[in-house]
C-alpha positions as CSV (number, residue, x, y, z in Angstrom):
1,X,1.1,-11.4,12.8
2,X,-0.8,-10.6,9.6
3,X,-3.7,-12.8,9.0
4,X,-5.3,-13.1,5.2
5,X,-9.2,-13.8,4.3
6,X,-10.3,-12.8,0.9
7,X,-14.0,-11.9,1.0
8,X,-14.3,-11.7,-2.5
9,X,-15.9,-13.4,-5.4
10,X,-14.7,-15.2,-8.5
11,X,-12.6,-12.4,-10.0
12,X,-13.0,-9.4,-7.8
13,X,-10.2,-8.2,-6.2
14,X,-9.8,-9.8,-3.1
15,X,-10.9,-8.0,0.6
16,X,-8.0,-8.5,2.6
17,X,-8.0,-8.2,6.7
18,X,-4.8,-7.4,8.7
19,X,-4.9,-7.7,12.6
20,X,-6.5,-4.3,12.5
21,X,-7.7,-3.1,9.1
22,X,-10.0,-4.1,6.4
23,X,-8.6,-3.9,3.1
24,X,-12.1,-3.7,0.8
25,X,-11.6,-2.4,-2.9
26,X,-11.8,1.1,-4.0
27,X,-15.9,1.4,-5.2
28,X,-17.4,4.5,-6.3
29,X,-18.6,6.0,-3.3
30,X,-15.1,6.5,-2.3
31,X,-14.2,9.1,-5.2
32,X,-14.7,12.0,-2.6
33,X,-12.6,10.4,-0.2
34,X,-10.1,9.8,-2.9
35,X,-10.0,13.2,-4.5
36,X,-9.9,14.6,-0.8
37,X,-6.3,12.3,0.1
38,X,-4.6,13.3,-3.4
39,X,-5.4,17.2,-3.9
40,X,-4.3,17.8,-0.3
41,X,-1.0,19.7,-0.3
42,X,-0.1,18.4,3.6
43,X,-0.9,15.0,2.4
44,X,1.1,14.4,-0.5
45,X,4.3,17.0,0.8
46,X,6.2,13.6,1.5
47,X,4.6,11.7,-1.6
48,X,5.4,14.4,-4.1
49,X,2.6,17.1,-5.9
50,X,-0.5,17.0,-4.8
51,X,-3.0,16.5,-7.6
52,X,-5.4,18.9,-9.3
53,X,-9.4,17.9,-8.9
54,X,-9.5,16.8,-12.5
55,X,-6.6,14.4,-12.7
56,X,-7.4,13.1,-9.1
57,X,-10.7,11.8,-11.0
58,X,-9.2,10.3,-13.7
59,X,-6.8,8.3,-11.6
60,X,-9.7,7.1,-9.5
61,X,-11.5,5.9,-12.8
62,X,-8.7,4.3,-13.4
63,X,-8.4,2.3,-10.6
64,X,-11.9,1.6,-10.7
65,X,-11.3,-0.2,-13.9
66,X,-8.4,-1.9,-13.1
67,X,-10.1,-3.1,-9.8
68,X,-12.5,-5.1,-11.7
69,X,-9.9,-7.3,-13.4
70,X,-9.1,-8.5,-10.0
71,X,-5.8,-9.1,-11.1
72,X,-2.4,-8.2,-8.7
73,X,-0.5,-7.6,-11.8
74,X,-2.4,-4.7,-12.8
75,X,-2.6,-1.5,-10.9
76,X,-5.1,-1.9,-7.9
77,X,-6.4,0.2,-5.0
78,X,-8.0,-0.6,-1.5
79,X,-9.7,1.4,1.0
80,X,-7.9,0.8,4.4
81,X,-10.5,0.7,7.2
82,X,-10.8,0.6,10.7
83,X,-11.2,-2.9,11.5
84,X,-12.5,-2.0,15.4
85,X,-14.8,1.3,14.2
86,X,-16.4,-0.3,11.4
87,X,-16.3,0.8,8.0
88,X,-14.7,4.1,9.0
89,X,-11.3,4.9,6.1
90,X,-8.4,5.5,7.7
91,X,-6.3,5.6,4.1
92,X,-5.9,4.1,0.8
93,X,-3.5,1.0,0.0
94,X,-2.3,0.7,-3.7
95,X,-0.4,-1.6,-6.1
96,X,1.6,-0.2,-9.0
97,X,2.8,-3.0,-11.5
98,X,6.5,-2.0,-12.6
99,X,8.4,-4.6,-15.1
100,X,10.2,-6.4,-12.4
101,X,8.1,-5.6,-9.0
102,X,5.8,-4.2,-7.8
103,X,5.3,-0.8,-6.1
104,X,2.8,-0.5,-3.0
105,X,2.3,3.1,-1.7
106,X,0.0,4.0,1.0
107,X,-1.6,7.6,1.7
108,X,-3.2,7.8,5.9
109,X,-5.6,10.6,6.8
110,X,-3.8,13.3,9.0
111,X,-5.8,11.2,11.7
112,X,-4.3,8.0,11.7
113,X,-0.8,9.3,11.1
114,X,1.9,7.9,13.4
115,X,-0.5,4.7,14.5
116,X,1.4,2.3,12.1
117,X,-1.0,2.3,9.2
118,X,1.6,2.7,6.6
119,X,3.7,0.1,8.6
120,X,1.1,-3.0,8.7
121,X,-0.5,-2.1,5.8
122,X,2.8,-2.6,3.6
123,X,3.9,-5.3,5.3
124,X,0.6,-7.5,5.3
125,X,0.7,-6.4,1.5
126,X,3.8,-7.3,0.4
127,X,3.3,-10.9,2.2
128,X,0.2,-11.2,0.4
129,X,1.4,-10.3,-3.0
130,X,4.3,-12.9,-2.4
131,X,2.4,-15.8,-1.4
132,X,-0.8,-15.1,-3.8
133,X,0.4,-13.5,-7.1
134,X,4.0,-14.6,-8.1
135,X,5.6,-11.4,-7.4
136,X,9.2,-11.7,-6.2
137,X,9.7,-8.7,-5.1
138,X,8.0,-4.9,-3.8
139,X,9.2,-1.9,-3.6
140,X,7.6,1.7,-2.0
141,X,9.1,5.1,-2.4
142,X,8.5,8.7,-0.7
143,X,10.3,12.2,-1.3
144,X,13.6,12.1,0.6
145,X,12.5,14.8,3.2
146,X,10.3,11.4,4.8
147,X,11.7,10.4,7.5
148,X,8.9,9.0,9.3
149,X,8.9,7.2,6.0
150,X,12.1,5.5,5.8
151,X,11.6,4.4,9.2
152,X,8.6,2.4,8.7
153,X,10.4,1.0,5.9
154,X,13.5,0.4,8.0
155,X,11.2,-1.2,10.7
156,X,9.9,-3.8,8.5
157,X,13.2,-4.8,7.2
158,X,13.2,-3.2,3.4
159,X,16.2,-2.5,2.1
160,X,17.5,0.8,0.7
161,X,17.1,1.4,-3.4
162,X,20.3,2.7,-5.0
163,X,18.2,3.5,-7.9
164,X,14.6,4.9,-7.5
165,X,12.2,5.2,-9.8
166,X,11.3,9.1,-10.0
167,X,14.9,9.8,-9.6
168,X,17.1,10.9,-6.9
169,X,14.4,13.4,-5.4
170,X,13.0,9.9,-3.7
171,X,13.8,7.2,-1.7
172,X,13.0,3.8,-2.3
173,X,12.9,0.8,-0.4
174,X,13.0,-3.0,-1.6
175,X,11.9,-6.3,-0.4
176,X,12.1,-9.8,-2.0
177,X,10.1,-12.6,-1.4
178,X,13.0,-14.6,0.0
179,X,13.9,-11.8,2.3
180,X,10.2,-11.5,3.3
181,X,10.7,-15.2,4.2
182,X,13.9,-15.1,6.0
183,X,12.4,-12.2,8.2
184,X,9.0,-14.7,8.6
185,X,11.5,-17.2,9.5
186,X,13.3,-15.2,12.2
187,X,9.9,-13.6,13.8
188,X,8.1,-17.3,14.1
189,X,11.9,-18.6,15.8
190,X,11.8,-15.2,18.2
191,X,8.3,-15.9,19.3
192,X,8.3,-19.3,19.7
């Protein structure tokens, strides 16, 4: 089970720990590490084009600014560490405000894939965002060719989108927050 501490003051946006990873906010030291996740073709192939240098950047400026608001109803972006190695990034955790949820996508270094960043890292998210920012419900999407993808999203009990945003070359999964706490519900009854 998912455990929340924010580490953060007044405004900020919040640090957020998992069972395994640190959440900390995107901060400019990380705009190499950034760049390096969205400009790389094998990366992106299951998120959709990879980005050019320049426009990689700007949308790392962007979250920068939108970081400092602090607030989960703008767009906001964590670096996803390695709770056990130290501050060593495994990935990039983000928030993308849409009118009526909110879309959480997650990028792993070729590294970590397979070791179920994507899958606690979405989950403890979406949790998070329902208890702490009146978001009712979350969505993620990935190119339809994902289907390492779909299972994580299977696995942690989204359901499928009929409509995507991005169109019908993605797949997108849903969650609302009284789903989230049916299936909270359910795992606390199976453990107990």
């Amino acid at each position: 089970k998912c455990r929340s501490a924010s580490e953060g003051v007044g405004k900020a946006l919040p640090v957020l720990l998992t069972s395994r990873f640190r959440l900390r906010p995107l901060e400019r030291r990380d705009q190499a590490f950034y760049a390096s996740i969205y400009t790389d073709e094998a990366l992106m192939r299951f998120v959709g084009k990879p980005m050019t240098q320049a426009a990689a950047e700007n949308a790392f400026h962007a979250f920068l600014q939108s970081n400092r608001r602090g607030d989960l109803h703008r767009a906001c972006c964590w670096v996803v560490e390695d709770g056990a190695a130290g501050p060593t990034p495994v990935g990039l955790l983000a928030l993308l405000p849409h009118a009526a949820a909110a879309e959480i996508g997650v990028m792993v270094v070729d590294a970590w894939q397979g070791r179920k960043v994507a899958q606690e890292t979405i989950g403890f998210l979406s949790g998070y965002l329902f208890d702490h920012s009146g978001w009712t419900r979350t969505f993620s999407r990935h190119v339809r060719a994902n289907d390492a993808g779909a299972g994580v999203m299977r696995r942690l009990g989204f359901r499928e989108m009929r409509e995507v945003p991005g169109g019908s070359a993605f797949r997108g999964w849903e969650m609302t927050s009284e789903a989230w706490l049916a299936r909270d519900g359910a795992a606390g009854r199976m453990s107990a």
